[in-house]
N, C-alpha and C positions, 0 to 999 in steps of 0.2 A: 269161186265167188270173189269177186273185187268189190270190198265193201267200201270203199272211196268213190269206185265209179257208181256204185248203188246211191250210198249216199248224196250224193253231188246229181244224180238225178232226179230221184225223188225231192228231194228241195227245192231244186228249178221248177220240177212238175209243182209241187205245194207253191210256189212262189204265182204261178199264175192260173192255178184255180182258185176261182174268190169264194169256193165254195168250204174252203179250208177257214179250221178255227186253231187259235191257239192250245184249245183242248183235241183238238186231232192228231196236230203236231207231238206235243207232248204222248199222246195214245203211241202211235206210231214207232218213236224211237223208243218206249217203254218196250213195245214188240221186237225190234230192233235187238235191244239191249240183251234181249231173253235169246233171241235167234242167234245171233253172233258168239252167245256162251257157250248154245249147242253145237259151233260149228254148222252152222245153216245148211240144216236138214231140208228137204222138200217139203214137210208134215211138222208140225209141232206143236208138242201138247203142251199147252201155258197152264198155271193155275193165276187164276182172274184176281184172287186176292194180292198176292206178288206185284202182278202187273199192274191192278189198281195204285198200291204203294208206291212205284215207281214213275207211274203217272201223275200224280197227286192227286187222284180222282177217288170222291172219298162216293158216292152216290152209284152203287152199282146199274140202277136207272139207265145213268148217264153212259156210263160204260158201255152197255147192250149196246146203244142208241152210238155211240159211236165207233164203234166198230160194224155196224151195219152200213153206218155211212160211209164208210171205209169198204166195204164190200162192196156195195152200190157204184160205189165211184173207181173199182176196182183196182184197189191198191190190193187188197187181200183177198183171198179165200178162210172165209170162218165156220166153224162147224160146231153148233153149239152142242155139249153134250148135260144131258139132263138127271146125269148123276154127280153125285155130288165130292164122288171119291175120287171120278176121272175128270181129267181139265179140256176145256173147250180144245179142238184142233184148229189152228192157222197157218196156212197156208202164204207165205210172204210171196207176191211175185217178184221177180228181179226185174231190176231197172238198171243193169251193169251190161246191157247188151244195147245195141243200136232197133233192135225188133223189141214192139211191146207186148209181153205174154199174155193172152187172154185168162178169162177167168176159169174158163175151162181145159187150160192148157198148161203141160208143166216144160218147163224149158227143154228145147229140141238139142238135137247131140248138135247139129249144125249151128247153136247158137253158142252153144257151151266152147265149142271149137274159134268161132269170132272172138268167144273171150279170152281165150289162152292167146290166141295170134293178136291180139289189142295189147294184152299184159305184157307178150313178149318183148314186143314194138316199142312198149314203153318203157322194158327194163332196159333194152341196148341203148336209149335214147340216154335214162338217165347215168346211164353208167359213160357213155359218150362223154355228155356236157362233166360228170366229175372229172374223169380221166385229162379235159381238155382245160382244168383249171386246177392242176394237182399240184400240188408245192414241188419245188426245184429245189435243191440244196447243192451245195458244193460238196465230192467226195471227200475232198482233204484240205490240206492248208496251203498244200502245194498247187492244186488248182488255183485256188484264190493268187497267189504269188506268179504265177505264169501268166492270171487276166492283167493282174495288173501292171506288169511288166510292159505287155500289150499296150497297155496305155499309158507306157513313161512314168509309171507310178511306180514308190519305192518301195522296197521289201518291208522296210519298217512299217508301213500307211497298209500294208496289206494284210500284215498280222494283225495292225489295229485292229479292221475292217473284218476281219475273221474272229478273231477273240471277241469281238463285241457282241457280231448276230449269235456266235454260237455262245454264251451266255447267255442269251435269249430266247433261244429254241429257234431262233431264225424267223421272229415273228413278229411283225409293225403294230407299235401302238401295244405291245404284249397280248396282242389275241389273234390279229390276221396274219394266218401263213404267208410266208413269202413269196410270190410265183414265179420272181424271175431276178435271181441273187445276182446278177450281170446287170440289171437296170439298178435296181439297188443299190449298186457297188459304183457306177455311173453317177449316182446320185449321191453317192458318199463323197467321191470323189468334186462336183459342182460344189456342193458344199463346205469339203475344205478348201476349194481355192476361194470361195468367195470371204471366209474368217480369213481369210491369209490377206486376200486384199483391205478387208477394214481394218485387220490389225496395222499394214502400211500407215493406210490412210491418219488413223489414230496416234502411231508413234511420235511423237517433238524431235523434231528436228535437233540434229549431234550440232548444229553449225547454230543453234537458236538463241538466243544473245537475251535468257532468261533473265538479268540485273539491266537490260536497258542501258547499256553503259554506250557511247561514243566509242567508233572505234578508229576516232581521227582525234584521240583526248590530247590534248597538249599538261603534261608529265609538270611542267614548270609552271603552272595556275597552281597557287595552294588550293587547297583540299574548303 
């Protein structure tokens, strides 16, 4: 049972039957909420007080009345029982397959099989897209020192550039993983040349003639 793809279909479904109330809704995932504890049996015996609590649904009335609609409209199978010691049976159909289950029908091994081969499809997908954005780190400090090398860069700038991310955990902004410590290190690097050029650009001139003085003074003008 894939209770994500269940649920993401039954809402879409609730989303364009206008036949739905926000008290079905709420009914519904109360059912849900019961079924998913049991490990979502075929058959399950609820007791209505429970469920009503969970619903907010204080008028048993009302209760009957909506879960018949919910039968009617075939989300469930309900079975009421008229003792009072055993709980009503519900029957949840799934909505975690592409085939929708009649109400007299309990899910076929061939649907049960679509779900395994959908779930599967979708673990190698997600486990793909982590694997394809997984953090890169440098083995040693001697990697970092041979990148940098590579790029005319000095041993000293590279231990900087080491010693810094790995005080960090190697991680931007202190939350985002690094994915690719070679652009990072690219990027260390643009950055110290670019402080190195303002700091030029900033430094006063050794030759800068800070007193204003003449430097054609004639010595023999007194003072």
């Amino acid at each position: 049972m894939n209770y994500i793809l269940h649920l993401n279909a039954v809402l879409r479904k609730f989303a364009q039957d206008e036949r739905i109330t926000s008290s079905h809704r709420s009914l519904y995932l109360a059912l849900f909420e019961v079924w998913n504890q049991k490990h979502f049996p075929q058959t399950n015996m609820v007791n209505s007080k429970r469920v009503m609590g969970l619903a907010k649904i204080r008028s048993r009335t009302t209760y009957i009345k909506l879960l018949q609609d919910l039968k009617t409209w075939e989300y469930l199978q309900y079975h009421s029982s008229n003792n009072p010691k055993i709980g009503s049976l519900i029957e949840m159909f799934r909505f975690d397959t592409t085939v929708v289950q009649k109400m007299d029908k309990s899910c076929s091994i061939s649907e049960q099989v679509l779900v395994q081969k959908l779930v599967t499809i979708n673990k190698h997908k997600n486990k793909h897209i982590i694997n394809s954005f997984k953090q890169t780190c440098p083995k040693n400090e001697q990697v970092v020192i041979a990148y940098f090398k590579s790029e005319k860069r000095s041993t000293l700038e590279a231990k900087k550039f080491f010693n810094f991310y790995e005080s960090i955990g190697w991680k931007l902004n202190g939350r985002n993983p690094i994915i690719d410590w070679k652009a990072c290190a690219r990027n260390w690097i643009l950055k110290a040349d670019e402080m190195k050029s303002n700091q030029r650009f900033n430094e006063p001139s050794q030759n800068r003639d800070n007193l204003r003085t003449s430097r054609n003074k004639n010595y023999g003008e007194p003072l």
